[in-house]
ROFI-532380 format. One record per atom (N, C-alpha, C): residue number from 1; residue in three letters; x, y, z. Coordinates in Angstrom, 2 decimals. Layout:
seq_type_x_y_z
NUM_Ala_X_Y_Z
...
! end
This chain:
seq_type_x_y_z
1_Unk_5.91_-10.99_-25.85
1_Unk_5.21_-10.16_-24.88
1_Unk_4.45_-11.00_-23.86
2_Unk_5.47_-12.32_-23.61
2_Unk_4.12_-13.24_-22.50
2_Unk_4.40_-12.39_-21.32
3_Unk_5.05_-11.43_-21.08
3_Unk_5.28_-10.75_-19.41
3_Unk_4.33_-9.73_-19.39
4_Unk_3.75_-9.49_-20.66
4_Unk_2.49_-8.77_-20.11
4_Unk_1.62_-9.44_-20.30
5_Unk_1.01_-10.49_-20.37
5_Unk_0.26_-11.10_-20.31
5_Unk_-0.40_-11.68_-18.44
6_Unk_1.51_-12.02_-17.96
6_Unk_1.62_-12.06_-16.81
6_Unk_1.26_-10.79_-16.18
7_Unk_1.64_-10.05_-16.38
7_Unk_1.71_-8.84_-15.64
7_Unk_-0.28_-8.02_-15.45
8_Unk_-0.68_-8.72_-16.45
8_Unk_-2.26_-8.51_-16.74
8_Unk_-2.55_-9.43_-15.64
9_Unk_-2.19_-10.68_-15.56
9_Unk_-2.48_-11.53_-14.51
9_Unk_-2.51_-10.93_-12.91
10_Unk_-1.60_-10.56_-12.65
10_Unk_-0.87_-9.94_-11.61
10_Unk_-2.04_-8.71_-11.18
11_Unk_-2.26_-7.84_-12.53
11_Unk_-3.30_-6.47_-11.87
11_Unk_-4.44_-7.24_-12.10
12_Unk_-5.15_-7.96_-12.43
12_Unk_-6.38_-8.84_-11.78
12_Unk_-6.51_-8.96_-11.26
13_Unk_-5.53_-10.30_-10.43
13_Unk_-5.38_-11.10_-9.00
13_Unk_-5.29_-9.70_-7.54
14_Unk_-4.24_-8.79_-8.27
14_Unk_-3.96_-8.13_-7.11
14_Unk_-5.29_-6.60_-6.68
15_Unk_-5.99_-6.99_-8.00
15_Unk_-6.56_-5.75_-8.40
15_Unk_-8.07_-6.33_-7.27
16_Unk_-8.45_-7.71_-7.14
16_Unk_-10.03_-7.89_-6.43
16_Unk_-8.90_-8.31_-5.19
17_Unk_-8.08_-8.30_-4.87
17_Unk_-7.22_-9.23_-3.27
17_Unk_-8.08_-8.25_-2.49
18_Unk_-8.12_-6.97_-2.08
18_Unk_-8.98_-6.11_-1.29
18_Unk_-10.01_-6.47_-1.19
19_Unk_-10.90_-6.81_-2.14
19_Unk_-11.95_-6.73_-2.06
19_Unk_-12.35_-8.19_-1.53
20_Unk_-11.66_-9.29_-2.03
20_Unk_-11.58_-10.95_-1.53
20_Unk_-11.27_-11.02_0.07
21_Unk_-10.54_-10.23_0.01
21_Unk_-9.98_-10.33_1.54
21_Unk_-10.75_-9.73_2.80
22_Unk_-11.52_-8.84_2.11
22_Unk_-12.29_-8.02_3.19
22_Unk_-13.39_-8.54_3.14
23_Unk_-14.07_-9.16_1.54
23_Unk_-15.33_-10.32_2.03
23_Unk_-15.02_-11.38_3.39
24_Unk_-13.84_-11.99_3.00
24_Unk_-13.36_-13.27_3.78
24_Unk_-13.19_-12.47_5.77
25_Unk_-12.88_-11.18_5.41
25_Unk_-12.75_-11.58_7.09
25_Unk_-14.20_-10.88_7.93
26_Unk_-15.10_-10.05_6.91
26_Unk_-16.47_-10.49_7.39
26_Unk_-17.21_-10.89_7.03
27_Unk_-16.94_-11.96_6.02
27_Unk_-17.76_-13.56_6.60
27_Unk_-17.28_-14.33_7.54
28_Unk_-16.27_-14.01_8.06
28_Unk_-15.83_-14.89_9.78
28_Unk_-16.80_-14.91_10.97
29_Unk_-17.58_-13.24_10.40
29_Unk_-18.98_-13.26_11.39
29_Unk_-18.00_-13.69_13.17
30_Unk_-16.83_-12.72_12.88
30_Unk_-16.16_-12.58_14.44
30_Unk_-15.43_-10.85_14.44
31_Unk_-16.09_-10.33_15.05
31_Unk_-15.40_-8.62_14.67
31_Unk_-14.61_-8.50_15.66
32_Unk_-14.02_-9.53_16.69
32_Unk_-12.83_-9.51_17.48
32_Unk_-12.11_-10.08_16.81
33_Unk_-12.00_-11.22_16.27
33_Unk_-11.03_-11.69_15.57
33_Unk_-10.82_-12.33_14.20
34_Unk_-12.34_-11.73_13.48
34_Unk_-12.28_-11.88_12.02
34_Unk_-10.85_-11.44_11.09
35_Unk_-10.43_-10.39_11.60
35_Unk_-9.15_-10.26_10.70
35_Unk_-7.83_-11.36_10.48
36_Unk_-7.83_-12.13_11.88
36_Unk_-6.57_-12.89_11.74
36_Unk_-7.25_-14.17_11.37
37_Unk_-8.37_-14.65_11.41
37_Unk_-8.70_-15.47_10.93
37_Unk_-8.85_-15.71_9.30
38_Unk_-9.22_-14.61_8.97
38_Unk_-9.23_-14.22_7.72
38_Unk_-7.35_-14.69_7.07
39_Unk_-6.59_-14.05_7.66
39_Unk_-5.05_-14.19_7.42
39_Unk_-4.43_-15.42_7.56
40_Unk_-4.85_-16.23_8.74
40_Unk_-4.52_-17.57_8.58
40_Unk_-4.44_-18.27_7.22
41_Unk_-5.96_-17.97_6.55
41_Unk_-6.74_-18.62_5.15
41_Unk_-5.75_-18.07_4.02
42_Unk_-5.43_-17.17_4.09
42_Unk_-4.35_-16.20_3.23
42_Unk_-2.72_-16.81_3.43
43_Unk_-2.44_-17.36_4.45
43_Unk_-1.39_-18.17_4.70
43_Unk_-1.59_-19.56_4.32
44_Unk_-3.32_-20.16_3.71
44_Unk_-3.07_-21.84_3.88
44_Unk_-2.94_-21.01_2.09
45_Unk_-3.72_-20.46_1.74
45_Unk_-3.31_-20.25_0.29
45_Unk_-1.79_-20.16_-0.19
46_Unk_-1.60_-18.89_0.64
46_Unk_0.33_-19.11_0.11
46_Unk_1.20_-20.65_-0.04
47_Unk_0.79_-21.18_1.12
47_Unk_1.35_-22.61_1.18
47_Unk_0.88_-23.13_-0.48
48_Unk_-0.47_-23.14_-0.81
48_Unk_-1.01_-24.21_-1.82
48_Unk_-0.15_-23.20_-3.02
49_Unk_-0.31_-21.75_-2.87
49_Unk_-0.09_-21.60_-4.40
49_Unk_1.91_-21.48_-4.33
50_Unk_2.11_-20.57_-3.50
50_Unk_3.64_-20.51_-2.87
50_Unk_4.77_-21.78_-2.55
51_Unk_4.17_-22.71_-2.26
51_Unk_4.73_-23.78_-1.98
51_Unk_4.76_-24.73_-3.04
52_Unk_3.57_-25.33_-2.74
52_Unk_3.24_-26.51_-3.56
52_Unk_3.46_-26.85_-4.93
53_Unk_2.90_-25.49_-5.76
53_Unk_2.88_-25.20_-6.84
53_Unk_4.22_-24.99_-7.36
54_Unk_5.13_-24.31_-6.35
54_Unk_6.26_-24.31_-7.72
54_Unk_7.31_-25.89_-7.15
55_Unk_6.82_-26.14_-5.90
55_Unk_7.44_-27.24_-5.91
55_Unk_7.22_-28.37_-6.95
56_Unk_5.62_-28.71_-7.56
56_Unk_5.54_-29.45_-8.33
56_Unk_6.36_-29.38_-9.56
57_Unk_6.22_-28.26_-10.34
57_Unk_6.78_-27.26_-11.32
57_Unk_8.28_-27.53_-11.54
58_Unk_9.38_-27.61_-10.10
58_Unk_10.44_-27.87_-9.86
58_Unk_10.96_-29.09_-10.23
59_Unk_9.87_-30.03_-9.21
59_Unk_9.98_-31.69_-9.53
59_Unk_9.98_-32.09_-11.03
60_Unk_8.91_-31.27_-11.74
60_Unk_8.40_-31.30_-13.40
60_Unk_9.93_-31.07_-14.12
61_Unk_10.38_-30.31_-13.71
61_Unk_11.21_-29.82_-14.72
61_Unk_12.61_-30.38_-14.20
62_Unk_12.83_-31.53_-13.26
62_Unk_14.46_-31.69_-12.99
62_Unk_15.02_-30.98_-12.15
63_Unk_14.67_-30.29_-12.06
63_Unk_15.36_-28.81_-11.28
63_Unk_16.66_-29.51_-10.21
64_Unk_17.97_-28.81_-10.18
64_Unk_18.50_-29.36_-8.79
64_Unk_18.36_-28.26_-7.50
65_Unk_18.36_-28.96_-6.81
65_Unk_18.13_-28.68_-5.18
65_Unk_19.17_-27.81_-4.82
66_Unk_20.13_-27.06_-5.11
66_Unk_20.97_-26.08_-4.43
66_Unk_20.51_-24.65_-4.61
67_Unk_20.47_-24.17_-3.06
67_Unk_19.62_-22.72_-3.02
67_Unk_21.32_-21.96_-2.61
68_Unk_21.68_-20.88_-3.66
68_Unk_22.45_-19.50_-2.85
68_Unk_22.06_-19.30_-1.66
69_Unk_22.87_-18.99_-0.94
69_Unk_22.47_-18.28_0.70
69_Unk_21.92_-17.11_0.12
70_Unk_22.64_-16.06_-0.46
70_Unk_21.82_-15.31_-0.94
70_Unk_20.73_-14.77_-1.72
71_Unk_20.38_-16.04_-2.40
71_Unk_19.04_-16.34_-2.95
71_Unk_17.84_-16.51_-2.26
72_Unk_18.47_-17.19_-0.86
72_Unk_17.14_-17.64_-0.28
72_Unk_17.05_-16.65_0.66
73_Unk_18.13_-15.37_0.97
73_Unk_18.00_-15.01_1.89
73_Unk_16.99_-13.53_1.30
74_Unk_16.95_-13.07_0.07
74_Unk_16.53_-12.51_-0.79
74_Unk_15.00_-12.49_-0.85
75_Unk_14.81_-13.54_-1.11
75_Unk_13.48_-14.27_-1.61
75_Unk_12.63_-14.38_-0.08
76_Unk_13.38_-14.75_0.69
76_Unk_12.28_-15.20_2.58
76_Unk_12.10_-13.54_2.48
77_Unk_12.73_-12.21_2.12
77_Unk_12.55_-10.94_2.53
77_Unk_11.51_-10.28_1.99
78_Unk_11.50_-11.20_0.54
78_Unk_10.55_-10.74_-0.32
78_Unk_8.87_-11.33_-0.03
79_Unk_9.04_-12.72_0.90
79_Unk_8.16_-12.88_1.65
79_Unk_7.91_-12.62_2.11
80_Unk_8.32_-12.14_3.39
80_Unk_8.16_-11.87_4.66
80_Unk_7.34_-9.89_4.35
81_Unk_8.15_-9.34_3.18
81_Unk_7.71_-8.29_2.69
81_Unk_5.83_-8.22_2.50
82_Unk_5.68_-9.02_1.92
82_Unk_4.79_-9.93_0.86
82_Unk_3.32_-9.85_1.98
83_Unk_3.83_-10.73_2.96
83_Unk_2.66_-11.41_3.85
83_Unk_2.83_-9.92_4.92
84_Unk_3.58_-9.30_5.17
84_Unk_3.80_-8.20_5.96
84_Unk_2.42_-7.07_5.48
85_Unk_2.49_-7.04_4.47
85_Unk_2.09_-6.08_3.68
85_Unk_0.32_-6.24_3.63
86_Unk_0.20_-7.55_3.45
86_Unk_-1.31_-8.45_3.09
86_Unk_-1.89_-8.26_4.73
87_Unk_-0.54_-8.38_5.79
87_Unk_-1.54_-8.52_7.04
87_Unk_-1.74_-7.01_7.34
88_Unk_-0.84_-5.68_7.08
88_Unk_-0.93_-4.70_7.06
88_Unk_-2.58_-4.56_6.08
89_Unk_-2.55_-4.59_5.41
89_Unk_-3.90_-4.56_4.27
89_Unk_-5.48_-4.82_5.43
90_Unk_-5.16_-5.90_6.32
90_Unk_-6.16_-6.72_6.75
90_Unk_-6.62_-5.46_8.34
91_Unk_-5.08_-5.20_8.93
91_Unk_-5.19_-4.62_10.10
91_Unk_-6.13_-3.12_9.37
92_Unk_-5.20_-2.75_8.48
92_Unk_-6.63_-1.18_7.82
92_Unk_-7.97_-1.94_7.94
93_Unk_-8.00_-2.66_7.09
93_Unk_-9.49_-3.11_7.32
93_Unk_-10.59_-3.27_8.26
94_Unk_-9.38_-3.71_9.31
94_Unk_-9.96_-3.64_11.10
94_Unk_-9.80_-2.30_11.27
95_Unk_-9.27_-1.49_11.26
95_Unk_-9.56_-0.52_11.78
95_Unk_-10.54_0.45_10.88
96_Unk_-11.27_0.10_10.24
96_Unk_-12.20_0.74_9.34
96_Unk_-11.88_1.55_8.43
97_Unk_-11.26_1.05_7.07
97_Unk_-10.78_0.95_6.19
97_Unk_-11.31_0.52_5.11
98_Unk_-11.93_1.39_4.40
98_Unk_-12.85_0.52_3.18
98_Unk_-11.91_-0.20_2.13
99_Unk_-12.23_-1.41_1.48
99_Unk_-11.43_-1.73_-0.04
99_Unk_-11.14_-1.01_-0.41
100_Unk_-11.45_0.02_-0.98
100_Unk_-11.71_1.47_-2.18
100_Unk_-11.10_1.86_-1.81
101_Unk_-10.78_2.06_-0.54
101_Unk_-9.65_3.49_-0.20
101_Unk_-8.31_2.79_0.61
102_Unk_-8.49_1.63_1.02
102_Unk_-7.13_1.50_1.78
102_Unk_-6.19_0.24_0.04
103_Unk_-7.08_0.18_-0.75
103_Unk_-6.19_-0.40_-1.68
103_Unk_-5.86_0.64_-2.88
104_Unk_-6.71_1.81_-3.44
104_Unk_-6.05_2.45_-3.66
104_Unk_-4.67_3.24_-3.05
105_Unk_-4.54_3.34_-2.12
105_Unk_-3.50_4.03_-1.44
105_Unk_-2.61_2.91_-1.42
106_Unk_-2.60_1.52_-1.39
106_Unk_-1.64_0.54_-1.43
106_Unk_-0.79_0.84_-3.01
107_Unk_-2.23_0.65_-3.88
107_Unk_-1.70_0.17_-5.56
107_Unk_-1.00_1.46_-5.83
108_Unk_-1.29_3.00_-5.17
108_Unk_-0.59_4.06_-5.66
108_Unk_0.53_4.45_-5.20
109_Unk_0.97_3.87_-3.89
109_Unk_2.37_3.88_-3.15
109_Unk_3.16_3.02_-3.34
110_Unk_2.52_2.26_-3.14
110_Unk_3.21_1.02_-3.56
110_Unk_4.35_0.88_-4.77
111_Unk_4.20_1.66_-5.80
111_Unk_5.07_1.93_-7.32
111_Unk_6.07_3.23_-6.94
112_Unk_5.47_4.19_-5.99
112_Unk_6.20_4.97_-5.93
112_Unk_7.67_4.13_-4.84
113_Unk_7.14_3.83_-4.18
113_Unk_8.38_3.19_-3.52
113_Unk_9.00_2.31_-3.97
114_Unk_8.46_1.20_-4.97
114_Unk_9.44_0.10_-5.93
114_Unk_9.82_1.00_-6.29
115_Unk_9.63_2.12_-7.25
115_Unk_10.47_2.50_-7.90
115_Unk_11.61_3.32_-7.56
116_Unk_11.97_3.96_-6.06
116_Unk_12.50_4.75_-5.16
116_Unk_13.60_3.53_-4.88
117_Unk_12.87_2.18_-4.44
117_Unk_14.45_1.17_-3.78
117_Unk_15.00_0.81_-4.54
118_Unk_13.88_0.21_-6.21
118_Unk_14.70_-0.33_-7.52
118_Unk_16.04_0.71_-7.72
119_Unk_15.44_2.03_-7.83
119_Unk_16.62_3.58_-8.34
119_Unk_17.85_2.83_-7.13
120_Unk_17.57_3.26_-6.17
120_Unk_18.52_2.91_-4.92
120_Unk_19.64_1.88_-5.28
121_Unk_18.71_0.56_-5.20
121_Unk_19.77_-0.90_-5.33
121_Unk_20.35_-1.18_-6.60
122_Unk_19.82_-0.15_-8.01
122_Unk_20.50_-0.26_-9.34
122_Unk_20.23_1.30_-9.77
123_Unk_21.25_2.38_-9.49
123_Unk_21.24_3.18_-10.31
123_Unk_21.61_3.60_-11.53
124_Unk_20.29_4.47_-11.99
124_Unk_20.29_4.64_-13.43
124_Unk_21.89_4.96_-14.13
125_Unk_21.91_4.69_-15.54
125_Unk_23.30_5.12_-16.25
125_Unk_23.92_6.56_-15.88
126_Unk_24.70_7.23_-15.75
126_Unk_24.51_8.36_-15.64
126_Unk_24.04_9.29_-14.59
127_Unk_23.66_8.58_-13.38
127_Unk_23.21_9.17_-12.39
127_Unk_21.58_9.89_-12.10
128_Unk_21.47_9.94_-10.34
128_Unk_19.87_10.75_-10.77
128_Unk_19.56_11.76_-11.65
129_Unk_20.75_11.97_-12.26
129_Unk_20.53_13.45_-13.04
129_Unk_20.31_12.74_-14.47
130_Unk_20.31_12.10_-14.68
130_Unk_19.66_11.01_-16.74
130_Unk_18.33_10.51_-16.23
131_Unk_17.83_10.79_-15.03
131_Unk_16.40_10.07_-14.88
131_Unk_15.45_11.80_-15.62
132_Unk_14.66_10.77_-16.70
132_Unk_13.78_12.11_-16.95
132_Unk_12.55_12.65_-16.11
133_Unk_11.92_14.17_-16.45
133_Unk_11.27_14.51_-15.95
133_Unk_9.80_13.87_-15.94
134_Unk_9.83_13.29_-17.21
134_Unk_8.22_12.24_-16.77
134_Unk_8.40_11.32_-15.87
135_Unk_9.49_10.81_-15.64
135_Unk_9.92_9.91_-14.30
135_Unk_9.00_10.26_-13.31
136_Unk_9.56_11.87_-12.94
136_Unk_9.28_12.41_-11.38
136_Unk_7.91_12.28_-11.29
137_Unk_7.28_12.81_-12.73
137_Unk_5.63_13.07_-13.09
137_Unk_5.07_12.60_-12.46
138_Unk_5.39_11.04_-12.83
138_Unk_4.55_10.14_-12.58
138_Unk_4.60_9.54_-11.00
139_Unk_5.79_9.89_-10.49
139_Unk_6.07_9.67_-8.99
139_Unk_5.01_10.74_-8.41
140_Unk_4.27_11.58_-9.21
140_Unk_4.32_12.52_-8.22
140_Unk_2.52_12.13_-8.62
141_Unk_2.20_11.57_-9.98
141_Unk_0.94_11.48_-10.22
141_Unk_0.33_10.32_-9.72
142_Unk_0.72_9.31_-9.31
142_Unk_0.37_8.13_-8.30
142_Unk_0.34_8.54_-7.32
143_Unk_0.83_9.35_-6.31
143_Unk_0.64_9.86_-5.02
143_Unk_-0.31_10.77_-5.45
144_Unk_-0.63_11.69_-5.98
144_Unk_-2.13_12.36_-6.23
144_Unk_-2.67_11.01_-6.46
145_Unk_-2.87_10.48_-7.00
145_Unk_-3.89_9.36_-7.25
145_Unk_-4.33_8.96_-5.91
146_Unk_-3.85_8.36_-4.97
146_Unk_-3.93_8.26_-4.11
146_Unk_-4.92_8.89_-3.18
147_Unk_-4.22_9.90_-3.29
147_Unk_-4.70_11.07_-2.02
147_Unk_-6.26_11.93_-2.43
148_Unk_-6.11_11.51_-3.86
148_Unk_-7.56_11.62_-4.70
148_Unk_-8.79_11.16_-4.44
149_Unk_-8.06_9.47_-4.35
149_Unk_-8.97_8.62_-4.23
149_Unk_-9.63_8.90_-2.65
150_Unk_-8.43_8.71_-1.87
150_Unk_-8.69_9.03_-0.44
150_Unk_-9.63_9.90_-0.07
151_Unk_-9.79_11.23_-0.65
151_Unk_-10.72_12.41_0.02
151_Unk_-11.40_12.62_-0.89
152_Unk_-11.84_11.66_-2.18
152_Unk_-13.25_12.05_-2.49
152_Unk_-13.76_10.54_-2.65
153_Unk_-13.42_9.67_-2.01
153_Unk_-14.03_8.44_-2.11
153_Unk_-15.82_8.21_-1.83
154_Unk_-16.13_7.15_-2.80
154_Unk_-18.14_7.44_-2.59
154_Unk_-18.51_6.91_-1.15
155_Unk_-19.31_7.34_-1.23
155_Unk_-20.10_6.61_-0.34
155_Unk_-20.85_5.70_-0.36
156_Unk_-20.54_4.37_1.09
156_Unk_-20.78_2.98_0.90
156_Unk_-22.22_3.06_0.99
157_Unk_-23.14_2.22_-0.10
157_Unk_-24.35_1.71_0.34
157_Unk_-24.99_1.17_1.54
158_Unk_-25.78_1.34_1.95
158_Unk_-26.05_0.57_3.28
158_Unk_-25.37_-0.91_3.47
159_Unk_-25.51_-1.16_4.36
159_Unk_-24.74_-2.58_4.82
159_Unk_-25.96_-3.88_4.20
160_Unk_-25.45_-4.76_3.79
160_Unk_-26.43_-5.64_3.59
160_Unk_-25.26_-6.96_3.83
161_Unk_-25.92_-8.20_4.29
161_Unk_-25.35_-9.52_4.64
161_Unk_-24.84_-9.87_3.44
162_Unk_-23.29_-9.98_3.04
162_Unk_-22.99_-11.45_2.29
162_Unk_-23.42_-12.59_1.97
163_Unk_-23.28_-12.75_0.65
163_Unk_-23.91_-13.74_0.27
163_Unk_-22.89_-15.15_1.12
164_Unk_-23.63_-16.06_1.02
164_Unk_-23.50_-17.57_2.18
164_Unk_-22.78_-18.34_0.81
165_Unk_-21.20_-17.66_0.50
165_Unk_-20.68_-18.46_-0.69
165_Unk_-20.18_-19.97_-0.59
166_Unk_-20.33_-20.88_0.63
166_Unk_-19.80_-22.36_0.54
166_Unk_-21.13_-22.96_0.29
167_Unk_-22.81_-22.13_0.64
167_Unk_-23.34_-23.33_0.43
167_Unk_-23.97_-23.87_1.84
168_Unk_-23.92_-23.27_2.30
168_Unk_-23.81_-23.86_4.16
168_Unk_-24.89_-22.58_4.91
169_Unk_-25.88_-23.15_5.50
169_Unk_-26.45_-22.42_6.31
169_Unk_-25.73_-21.59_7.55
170_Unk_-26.04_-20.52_7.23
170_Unk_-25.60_-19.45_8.13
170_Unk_-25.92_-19.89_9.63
171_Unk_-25.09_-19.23_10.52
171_Unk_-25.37_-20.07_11.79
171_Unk_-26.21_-18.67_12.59
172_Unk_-27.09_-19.81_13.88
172_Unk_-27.91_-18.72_14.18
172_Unk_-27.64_-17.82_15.22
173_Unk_-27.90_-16.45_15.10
173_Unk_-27.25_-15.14_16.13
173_Unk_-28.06_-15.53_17.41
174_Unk_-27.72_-15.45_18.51
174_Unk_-27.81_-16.07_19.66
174_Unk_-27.67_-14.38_20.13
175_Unk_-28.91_-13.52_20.95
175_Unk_-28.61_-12.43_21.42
175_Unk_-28.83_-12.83_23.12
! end
């Protein structure tokens, strides 16, 4: 059972990314262009953890160097999906989008549609007609989830400054 172990990993990491990400682009302390700045930082990460990391991993283990065309062409989609999605995440945010509500609506659509293209690109034995009715249920209980979260979400506490997490004096507002 180490894939749920992973998979515990996965709703952690993916479970505070909203909330990491929306600290990071206002602490940019730039509300014209805190969001893409913010995304850049989200791109040097991919490099360190996306890159680097399994390149080492690769080197570690021997690995040989021949990529399928269709492997790689697979995988850049699943990127490009990936970072599409994260800068989509960032643009809600700019447009005033709380954590709470623009990542619930991610984490609850988000399954309904894997599981809509997975059906698509490998259908079930037997056709849509062997998919059971808790199937639909639950297609249908993540989109309530959603739309739950959406229109009765709390209300944010007053605004208060971020904490100064590198360590580094805040720079001074110049009116």
């Amino acid at each position: 059972m180490n894939w749920l172990v992973f998979a515990l990993l996965t709703v952690a990491c993916w479970g505070v990314y909203g909330v990491l990400l929306h600290s990071g682009r206002m602490s940019m302390q730039d509300p014209a262009n805190g969001l893409y700045k913010a995304f850049l930082f989200v791109g040097v990460a991919y490099f360190l953890t996306a890159v680097l990391a399994p390149l080492a991993m690769l080197l570690r283990r021997g690995a040989d160097w021949h990529y399928p065309k269709n492997g790689m062409i697979w995988s850049l989609l699943a990127g490009i999906a990936g970072a599409a999605g994260a800068f989509g995440v960032l643009l809600a945010f700019g447009a005033k989008g709380t954590p709470a509500v623009v990542m619930a609506i991610v984490f609850a659509g988000a399954p309904v549609v894997n599981a809509v293209v997975a059906l698509i690109q490998h259908p079930p034995a037997g056709g849509w007609s062997g998919i059971k009715p808790q199937f639909y249920l639950g297609i249908v209980l993540a989109a309530l989830g959603g739309c739950l979260v959406t229109y009765y979400k709390p209300n944010p506490p007053p605004a208060k400054p971020l904490p100064n997490m590198a360590g580094i004096p805040a720079p001074v507002q110049r009116h």
